[in-house]
C-alpha positions in Angstrom: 97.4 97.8 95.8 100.1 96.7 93.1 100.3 98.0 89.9 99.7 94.4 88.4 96.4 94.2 90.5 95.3 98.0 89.3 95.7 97.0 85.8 94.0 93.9 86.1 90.7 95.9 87.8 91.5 99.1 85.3 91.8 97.3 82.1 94.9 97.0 79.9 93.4 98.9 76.9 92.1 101.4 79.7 95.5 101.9 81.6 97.5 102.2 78.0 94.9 105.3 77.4 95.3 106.7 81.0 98.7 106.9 81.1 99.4 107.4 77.2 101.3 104.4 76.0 100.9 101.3 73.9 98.7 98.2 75.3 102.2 96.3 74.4 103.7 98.4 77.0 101.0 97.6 79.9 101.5 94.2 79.2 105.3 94.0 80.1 104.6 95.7 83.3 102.0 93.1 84.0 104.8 90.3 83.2 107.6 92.6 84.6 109.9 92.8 81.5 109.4 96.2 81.8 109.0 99.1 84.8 106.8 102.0 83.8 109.0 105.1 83.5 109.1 107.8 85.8 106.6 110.4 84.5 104.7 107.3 84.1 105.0 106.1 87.6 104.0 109.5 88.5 100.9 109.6 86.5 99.9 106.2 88.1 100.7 107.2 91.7 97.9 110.4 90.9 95.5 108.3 88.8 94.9 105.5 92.2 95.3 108.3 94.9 98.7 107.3 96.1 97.1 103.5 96.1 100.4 102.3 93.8 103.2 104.0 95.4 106.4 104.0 93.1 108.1 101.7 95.9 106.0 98.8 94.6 106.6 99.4 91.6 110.2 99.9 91.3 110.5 97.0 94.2 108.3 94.7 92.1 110.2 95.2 89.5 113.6 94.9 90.9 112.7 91.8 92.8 111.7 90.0 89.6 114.6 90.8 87.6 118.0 90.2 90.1 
């Protein structure tokens, strides 16, 4: 599962209260101006059972912006 696909399921509003950040801040993940950080990431990776691995993320990520 990607992290774009989890938030889309989740909810943006209910991702920005899982993982204790601003909607704004879900939003550039899901347009990939921004990577979640790394406590973040690691919050995610527990919150879908290992389902979004940091490698997509961080691969996603990367991908989009080189």
């Amino acid at each position: 599962m990607t992290l774009n696909n989890w938030i889309k399921t989740t909810g943006h509003k209910k991702v920005a209260q899982l993982v204790n950040v601003e909607p704004s801040t879900v939003s550039a993940w899901c347009t990939l101006r921004a990577c979640p950080r790394p406590h973040v990431m690691q919050k995610i990776n527990k919150l879908t059972k290992n389902k979004v691995s940091y490698k997509d993320m961080i691969e996603t990520y990367t991908k989009a912006n080189n």
